[in-house]
GULUM-291560 format. One record per residue (C-alpha): x, z, y; residue in one letter. Coordinates in steps of 0.02 Angstrom, whole numbers, padded with zeros to 5 digits, always signed. Layout:
! residues N
XZYA
...
***
This chain:
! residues 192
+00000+00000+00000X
+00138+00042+00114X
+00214-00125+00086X
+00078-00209+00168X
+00042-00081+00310X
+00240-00128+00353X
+00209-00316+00382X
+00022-00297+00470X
+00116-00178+00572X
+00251-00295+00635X
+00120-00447+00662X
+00028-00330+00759X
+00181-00282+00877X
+00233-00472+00882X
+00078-00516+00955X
+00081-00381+01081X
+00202-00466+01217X
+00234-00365+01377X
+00302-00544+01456X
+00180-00567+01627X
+00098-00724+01614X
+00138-00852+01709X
+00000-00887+01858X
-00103-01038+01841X
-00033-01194+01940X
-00088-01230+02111X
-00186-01381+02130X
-00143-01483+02277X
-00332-01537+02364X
-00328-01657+02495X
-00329-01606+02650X
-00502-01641+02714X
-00569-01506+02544X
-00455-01382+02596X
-00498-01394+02791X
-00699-01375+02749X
-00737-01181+02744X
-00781-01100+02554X
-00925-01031+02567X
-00964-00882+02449X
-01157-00908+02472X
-01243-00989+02297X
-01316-01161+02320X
-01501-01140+02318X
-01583-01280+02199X
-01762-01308+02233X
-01882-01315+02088X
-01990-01484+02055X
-02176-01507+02105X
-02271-01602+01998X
-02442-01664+02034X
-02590-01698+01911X
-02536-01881+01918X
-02370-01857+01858X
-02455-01787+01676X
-02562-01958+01686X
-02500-02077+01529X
-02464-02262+01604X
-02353-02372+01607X
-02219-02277+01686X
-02257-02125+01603X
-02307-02133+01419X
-02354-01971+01296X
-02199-01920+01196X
-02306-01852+01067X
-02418-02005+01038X
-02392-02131+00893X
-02401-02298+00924X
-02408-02364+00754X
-02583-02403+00783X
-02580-02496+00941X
-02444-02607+00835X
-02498-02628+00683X
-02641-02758+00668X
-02834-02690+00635X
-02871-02702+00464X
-03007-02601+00358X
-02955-02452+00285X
-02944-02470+00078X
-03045-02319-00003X
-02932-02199-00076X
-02991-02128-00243X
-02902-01967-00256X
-02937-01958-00457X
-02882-02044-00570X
-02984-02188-00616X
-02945-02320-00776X
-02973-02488-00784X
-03050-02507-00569X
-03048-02700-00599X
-03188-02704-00731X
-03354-02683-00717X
-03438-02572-00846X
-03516-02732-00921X
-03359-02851-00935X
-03298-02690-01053X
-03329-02717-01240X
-03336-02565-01363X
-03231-02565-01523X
-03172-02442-01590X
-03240-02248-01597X
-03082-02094-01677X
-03170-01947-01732X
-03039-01846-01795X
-02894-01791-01756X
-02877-01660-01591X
-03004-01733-01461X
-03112-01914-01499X
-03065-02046-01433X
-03127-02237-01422X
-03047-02398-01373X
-03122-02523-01248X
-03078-02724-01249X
-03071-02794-01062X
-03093-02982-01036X
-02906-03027-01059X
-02910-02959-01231X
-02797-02794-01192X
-02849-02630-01289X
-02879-02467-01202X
-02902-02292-01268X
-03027-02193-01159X
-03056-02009-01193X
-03180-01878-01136X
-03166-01858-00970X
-03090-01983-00922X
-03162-02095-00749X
-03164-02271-00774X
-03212-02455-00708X
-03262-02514-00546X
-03315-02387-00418X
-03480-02388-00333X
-03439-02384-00147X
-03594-02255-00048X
-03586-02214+00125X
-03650-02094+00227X
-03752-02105+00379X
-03765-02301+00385X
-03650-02431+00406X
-03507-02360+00531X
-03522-02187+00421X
-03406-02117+00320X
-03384-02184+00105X
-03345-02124-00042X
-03357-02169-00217X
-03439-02124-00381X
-03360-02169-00559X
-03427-02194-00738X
-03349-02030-00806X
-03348-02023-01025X
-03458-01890-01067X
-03459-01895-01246X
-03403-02003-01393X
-03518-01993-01536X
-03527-02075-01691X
-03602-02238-01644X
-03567-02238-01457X
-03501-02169-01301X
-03594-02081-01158X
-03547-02114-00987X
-03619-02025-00852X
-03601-02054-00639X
-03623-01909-00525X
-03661-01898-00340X
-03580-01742-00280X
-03664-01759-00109X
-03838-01773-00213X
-03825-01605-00325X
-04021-01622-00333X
-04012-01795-00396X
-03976-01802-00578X
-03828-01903-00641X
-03847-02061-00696X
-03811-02100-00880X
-03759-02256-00973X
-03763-02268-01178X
-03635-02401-01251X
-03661-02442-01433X
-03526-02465-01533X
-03613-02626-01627X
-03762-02667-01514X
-03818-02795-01626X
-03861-02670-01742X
-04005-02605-01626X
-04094-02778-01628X
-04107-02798-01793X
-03974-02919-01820X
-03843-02890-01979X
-03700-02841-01878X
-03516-02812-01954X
-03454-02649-01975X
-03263-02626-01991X
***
């Protein structure tokens, strides 16, 4: 311990100089600054008026706080935002074709055909096809939209029901989709 108390020590001493510093160097004004009398009064600075017109956004004088995005971007309608997710929005419930309906397993499940021939599995609970677009208070009001949401998946078919959350006293609409419709009109369909 005492060999590091020695060398903090000496640091500490070198760093103490009893030299006088030098003064700083005398600048050299020209004569005309050195003639004028110093004055040991503070310069007063007067404080800004502002008028109500000076707060008035123009040309001149534009809001800081104020996007213009809108003023540059061109009008166009605003796309409804769906903030679920929603399978298969370019299909209407009819262009859909039922064909296949999965019991077992951990939840049912059943697989719709869309007009380009692609498969897709749907389960319970799941929103799907083309929204229905319903606005409120006329044409300039505001919209939302309602969705075919799977209810159930039953043996034969699937049950798809559409709510209105702004009509609670309405009841939902439901839709039935048989798994071979043909079957229902007497026809001998195919079962596979």
């Amino acid at each position: 311990m005492k060999r590091l108390l020695l060398p903090a020590l000496l640091l500490a001493l070198a760093a103490c100089d009893d030299k006088p510093k030098p003064p700083p160097p005398v600048s050299r004004a020209p004569a005309a600054a050195a003639a004028a009398p110093s004055s040991s009064a503070p310069t007063v600075v007067r404080a800004a008026e502002y008028s109500e017109n000076d707060f008035v956004e123009s040309e001149r004088n534009r809001d800081p706080f104020r996007t213009y995005v809108a003023a540059i971007a061109p009008d166009r309608p605003r796309a409804n935002v769906n903030q679920r997710e929603v399978l298969l929005t370019e299909y209407a419930i009819d262009e859909l074709r039922l064909v296949a309906i999965v019991l077992g397993g951990d939840q049912p499940r059943a697989m719709f055909i869309d007009p380009t021939g692609r498969g897709h599995v749907i389960y319970r609970g799941k929103f799907l096809c083309k929204p229905e677009i319903v606005r409120i208070g006329g044409a300039n009001g505001p919209e939302y939209q309602l969705n075919w949401r799977v209810d159930r998946i039953r043996d034969g078919d699937v049950v798809l029901i559409r709510e209105d959350p702004a009509q609670p006293s309405i009841p939902p609409a439901t839709r039935v989709i048989q798994l071979h419709p043909q079957d229902d009109k007497g026809g001998t369909g195919r079962r596979g």
